[in-house]
ZATILUM-286116 format. One line per field, with one value per residue (C-alpha): x, y, z; residue number from 1. Coordinates in steps of 0.25 Angstrom, whole numbers. Layout:
<gudos>
u: (X/...) $
v: (Y/...) $
w: (Z/...) $
k: (NUM/...) $
</gudos>
This chain:
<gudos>
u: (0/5/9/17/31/30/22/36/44/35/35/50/51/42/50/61/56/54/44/46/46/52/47/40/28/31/24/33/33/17/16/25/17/5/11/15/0/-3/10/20/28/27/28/34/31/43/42/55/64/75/68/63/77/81/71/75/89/86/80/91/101/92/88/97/85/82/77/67/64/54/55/49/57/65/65/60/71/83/76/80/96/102/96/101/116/114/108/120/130/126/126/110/101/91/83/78/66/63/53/57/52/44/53/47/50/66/74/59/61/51/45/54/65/78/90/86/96/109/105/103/117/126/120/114/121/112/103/94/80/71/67/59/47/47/60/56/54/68/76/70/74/88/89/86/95/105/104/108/120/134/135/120/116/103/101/90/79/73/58/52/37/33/40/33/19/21/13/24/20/30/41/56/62/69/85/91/94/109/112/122/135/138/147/158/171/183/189/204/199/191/202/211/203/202/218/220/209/218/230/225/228/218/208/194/180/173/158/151/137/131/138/135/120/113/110/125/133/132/140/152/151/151/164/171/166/172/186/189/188/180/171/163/151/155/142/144/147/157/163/176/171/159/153/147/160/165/179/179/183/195/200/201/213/219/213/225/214/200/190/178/165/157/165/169/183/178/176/169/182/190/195/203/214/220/219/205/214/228/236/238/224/220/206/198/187/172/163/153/157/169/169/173/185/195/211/218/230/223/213/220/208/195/183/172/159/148/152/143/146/161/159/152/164/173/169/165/180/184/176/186/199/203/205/207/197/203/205/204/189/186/192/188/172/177/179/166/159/169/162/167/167/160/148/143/141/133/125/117/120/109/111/103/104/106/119/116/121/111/101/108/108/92/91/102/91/81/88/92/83/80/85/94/95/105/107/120/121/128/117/116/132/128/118/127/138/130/121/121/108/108/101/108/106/113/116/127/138/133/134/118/109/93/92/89/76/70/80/72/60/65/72/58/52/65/63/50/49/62/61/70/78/84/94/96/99/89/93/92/78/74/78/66/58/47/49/44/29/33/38/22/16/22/22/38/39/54/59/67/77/82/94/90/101/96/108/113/124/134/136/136/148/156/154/160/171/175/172/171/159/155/155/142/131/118/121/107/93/82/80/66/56/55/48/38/39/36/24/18/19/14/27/32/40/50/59/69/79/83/90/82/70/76/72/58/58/61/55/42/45/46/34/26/26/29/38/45/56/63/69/80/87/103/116/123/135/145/144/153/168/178/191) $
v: (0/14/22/35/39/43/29/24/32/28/12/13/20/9/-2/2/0/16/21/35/47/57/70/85/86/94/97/87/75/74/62/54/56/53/41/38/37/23/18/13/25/37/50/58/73/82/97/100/92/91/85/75/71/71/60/52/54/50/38/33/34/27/15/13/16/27/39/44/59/64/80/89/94/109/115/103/94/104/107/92/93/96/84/77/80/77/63/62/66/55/45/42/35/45/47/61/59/73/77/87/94/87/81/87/101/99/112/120/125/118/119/117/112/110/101/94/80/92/98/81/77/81/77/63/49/53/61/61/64/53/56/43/41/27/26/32/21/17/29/30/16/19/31/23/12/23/30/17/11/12/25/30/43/51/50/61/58/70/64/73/75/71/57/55/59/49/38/26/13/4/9/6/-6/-1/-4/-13/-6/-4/-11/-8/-15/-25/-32/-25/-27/-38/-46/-43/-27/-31/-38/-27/-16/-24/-26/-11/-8/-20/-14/0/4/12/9/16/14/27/24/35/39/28/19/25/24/15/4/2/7/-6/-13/-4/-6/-21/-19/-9/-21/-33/-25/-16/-3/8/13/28/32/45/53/68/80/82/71/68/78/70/73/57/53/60/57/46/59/60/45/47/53/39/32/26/19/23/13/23/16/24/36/47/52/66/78/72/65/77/68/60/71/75/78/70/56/56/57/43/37/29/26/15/19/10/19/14/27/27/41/42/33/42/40/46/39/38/29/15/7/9/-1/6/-1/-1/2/-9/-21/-17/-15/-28/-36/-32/-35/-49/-49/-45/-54/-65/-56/-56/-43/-35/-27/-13/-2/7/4/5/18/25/20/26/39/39/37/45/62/73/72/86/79/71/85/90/79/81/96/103/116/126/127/111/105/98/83/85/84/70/64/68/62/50/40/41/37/22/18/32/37/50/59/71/84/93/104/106/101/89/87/87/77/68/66/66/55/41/32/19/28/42/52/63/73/68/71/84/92/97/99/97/82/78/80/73/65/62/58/47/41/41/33/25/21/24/15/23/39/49/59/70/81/94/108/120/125/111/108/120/114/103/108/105/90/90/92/79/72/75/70/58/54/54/57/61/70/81/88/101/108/122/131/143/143/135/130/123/136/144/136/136/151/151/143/151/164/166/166/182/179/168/173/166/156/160/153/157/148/142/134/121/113/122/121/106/107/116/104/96/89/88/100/102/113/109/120/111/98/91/92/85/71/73/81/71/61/68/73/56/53/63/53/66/71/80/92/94/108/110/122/115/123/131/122/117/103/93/91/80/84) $
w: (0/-4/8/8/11/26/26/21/33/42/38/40/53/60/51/57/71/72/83/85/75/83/75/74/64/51/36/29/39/40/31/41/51/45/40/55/60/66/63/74/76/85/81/93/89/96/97/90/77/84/95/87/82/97/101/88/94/106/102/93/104/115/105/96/85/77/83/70/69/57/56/46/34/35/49/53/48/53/67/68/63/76/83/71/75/90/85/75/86/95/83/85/76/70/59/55/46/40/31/17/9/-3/-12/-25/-18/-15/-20/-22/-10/-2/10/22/12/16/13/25/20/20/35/40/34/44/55/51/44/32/26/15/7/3/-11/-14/-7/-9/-2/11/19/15/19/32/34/30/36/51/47/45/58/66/56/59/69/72/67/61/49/39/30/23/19/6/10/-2/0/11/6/-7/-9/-11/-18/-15/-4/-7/0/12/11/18/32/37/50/59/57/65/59/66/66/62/71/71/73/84/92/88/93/106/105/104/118/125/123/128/141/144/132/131/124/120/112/105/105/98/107/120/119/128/119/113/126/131/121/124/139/136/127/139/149/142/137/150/141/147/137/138/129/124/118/125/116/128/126/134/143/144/160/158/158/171/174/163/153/160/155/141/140/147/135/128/118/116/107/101/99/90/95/87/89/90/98/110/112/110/95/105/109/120/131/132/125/125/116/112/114/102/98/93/85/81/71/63/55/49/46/61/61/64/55/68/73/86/80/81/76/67/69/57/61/72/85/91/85/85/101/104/93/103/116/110/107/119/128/123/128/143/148/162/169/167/177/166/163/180/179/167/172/187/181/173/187/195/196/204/218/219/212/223/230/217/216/230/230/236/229/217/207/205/203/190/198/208/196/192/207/206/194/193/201/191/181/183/174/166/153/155/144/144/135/134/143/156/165/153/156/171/168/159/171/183/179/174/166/159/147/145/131/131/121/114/106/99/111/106/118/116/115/127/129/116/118/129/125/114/127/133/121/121/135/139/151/158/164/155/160/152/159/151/153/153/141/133/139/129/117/117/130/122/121/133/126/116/129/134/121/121/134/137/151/152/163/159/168/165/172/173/175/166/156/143/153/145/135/147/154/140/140/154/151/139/141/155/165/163/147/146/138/130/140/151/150/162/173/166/172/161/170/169/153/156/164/153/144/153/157/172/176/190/194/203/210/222/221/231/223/211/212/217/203/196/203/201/187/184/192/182/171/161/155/165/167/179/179/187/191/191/193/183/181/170/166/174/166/170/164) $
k: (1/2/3/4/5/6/7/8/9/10/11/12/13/14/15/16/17/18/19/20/21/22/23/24/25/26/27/28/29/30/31/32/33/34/35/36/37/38/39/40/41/42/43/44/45/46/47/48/49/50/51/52/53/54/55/56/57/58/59/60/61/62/63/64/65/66/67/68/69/70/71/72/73/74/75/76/77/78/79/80/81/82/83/84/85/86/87/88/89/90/91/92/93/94/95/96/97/98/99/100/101/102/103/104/105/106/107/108/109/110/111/112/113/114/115/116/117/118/119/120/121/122/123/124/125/126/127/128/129/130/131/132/133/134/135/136/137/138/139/140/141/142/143/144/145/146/147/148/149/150/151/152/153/154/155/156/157/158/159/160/161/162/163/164/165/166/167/168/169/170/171/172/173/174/175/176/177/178/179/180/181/182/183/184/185/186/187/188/189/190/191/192/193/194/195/196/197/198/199/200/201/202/203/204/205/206/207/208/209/210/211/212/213/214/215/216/217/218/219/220/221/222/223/224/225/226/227/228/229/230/231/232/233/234/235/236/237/238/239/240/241/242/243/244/245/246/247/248/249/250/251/252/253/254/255/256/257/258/259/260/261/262/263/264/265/266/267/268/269/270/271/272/273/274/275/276/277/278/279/280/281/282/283/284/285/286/287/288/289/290/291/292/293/294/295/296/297/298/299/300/301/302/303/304/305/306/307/308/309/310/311/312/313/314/315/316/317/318/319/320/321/322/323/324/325/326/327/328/329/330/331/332/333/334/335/336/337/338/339/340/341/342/343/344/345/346/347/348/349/350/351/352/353/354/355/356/357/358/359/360/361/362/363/364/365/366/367/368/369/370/371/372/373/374/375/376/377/378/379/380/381/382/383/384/385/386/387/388/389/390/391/392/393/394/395/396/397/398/399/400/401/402/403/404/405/406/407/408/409/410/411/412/413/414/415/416/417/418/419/420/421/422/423/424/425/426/427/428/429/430/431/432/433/434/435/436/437/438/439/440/441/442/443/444/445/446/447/448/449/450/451/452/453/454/455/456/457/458/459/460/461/462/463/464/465/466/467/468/469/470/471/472/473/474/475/476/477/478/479/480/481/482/483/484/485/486/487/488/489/490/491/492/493/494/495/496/497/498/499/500/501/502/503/504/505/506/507/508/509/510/511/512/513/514/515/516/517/518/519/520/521/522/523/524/525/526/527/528/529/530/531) $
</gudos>
């Protein structure tokens, strides 16, 4: 039977298993929607694009699937490009669907027409326009097989609203879909690889993004466990100066061989330079992009192929080596457990403004079984090194701020069953405040905690730090009441301005079964360093 070909976008989504379509209404998008009705697949309608994106986002990097956003063509389309580079930064599977102008209009200067493939290529794996109605179907399916092969990223599909209004007959086959590689890597470089870590001193495993997610950071413990190399995820735009990792930044530079899972050699890790590595550290590196293996005489070995499979080939060889318990793993995990004394003081200061670790010691018993989600900031930074969750989303390796909240609510979806807890500063909760109405609609009680300190904090530190404290401007927000905002939504709201009265806040803000935002007035402080 004829159908059309948003009927074909549709069809493939749910093919692929897909059950959210994270998106914002628009002129040239209409016909997915309709085409959507009764099917199995949810639209979650979000108040902003990037939001949209941001959810799609957050779903990729919680499951491992890909996060699908559908957005209109023009402004549309670009409101979305900056979630876009947050999701390609932290190398999650995402596929921007985006309505376009009508195919039989390109270059009349149509409505809303812009080269919306061009703006997408820089920040996606691929890019393109589906000219052929009839293959609709398959370019979405290539697109999310894409997304997940070989290092994750989004990819862009500009859809021509006169595509997806045609009647199609008889829909192209699908092409075969890529998998992942798994085939990994030969023997004889396997055992070298493990050769080179054993005869390293103090050897070191750093994963990338990809690989420091919930569902594949596993695989990496079990290879540190079995081998007696400590391994660290390393995701923060701060990267070595990462608070998460505490006094453990402070070990790199005794690595005398660092093994990169997924890990870019790049400006998080300072390019591997002193004085963060010494000067002769040498690194191993595993991409599934070659483009990031590095011709540096530093980089010993090469190994172009998924991470994962690579990972998992090497512990099984391992397993068949005898090898020491290493006081070098027991002390690169001391130091990434070991804080300054001074923050046990913090932690049950009784002062106001609140100290940002009084916030975590409120919050840190919620949390054994909750989901945290962090944005950037300072008070995010705070928030990153003062607390620890099985599940934890941070911002990631673009250094953007805004995500979190969105971000939030796919983790809800993800996970519905588990309380979600997202930290950001006062000036990030402005970016997607409004969420909050779509976190209403749908029924996503998330509790939102914002660390109100009336200033874009992180800027204002910087301007501190190279100007001098009498020369900060553009930096001072007022002292609002977004608790407030969230009651007139219809969300749970709470001020708290005394430390004792944070956990019956958020006890109560979780024993309100809706979304919630606890707005608390914290202490104007930089972000904890530990170098």
């Amino acid at each position: 039977m004829p159908g059309t070909g948003a009927d074909q976008v549709v069809d493939a989504l749910i093919d692929a298993g897909v059950k959210h379509l994270f998106t914002l209404s628009g002129n040239q998008i209409l016909s997915v929607y309709d085409a959507a009705i009764g099917r199995d697949i949810r639209l979650i309608h979000t108040r902003h694009e990037a939001a949209a994106v941001h959810m799609a986002d957050g779903w990729g990097r919680l499951t491992e699937g890909p996060g699908v956003a559908l957005l209109t063509a023009g402004p549309g389309h670009l409101n979305g490009l900056s979630a876009l580079y947050v999701a390609q930064m932290a190398e999650s599977p995402v596929v921007l669907l985006s309505g376009h102008c009508p195919h039989a209009q390109i270059g009349s200067g149509a409505f809303q027409e812009v080269d919306q493939v061009a703006a997408a290529g820089p920040v996606t794996k691929g890019s393109w326009l589906v000219e052929d109605p009839g293959r609709l179907g398959a370019e979405v399916a290539a697109a999310l097989s894409l997304s997940r092969t070989g290092r994750p990223g989004p990819v862009h599909l500009s859809l021509p609203a006169d595509a997806l209004e045609a009647l199609v007959s008889a829909p192209s086959e699908p092409p075969s879909a890529a998998e992942p590689d798994t085939t990994g890597i030969d023997d004889a470089r396997i055992d070298h690889t493990l050769a080179l870590l054993a005869g390293a001193n103090h050897p070191l495993i750093l994963a990338g993004p990809a690989m420091g997610r919930p569902l594949r950071w596993p695989d990496v413990e079990r290879l540190s466990q079995i081998t007696g190399i400590p391994a660290l995820p390393m995701e923060s735009p701060r990267g070595v100066n990462d608070p998460w990792l505490h006094t453990a930044a402070t070990c790199l530079a005794d690595a005398d061989l660092v093994l990169l899972v997924g890990k870019k050699l790049d400006f998080s890790l300072r390019f591997g330079r002193p004085p963060f590595f010494s000067e002769t550290c040498r690194f191993i590196q595993i991409d599934a992009d070659e483009e990031q293996l590095r011709k540096d005489e530093r980089v010993v070995l090469t190994l172009h192929s998924d991470p994962t499979p690579v990972v998992r080939q090497l512990t099984a060889a391992a397993l068949a080596q005898t090898r020491q318990p290493g006081a070098w793993r027991e002390k690169v995990a001391e130091a990434r457990s070991t804080t300054p004394p001074e923050w046990e003081h913090l932690r049950q200061a009784s002062h106001q403004p609140i100290h940002p670790l009084r916030v975590c010691e409120a919050l840190q018993p919620f949390l054994n079984d909750g989901v945290f989600i962090s944005d950037g900031g300072e008070f995010g930074q705070w928030a990153q090194a003062g607390l620890e969750a099985r599940c934890r989303l941070i911002n990631g390796p673009s250094g953007a701020i805004g995500s979190a909240l969105p971000m939030a609510l796919a983790a809800k979806l993800a996970h519905p069953q588990r309380q979600v807890f997202v930290l950001l500063g006062d000036g990030t909760f402005g970016y997607h405040a409004l969420e909050l109405d779509t976190a209403l609609r749908y029924a996503l009680p998330i509790i939102v905690i914002v660390g109100n300190d009336a200033r874009w904090n992180a800027e204002h530190q910087l301007q501190v730090q190279n100007y001098g404290p009498d020369r900060t401007i553009g930096c001072d927000l007022l002292p609002s009441r977004y608790d407030k905002v969230a009651e007139a939504l219809g969300a749970h709201g709470e001020f708290v301005q005394r430390p004792e009265d944070l956990a019956p806040a958020l006890e109560r803000a979780v024993v309100s079964a809706l979304p919630a935002c606890v707005n608390i007035a914290i202490e104007s402080v930089p972000a904890p360093t530990f170098r």
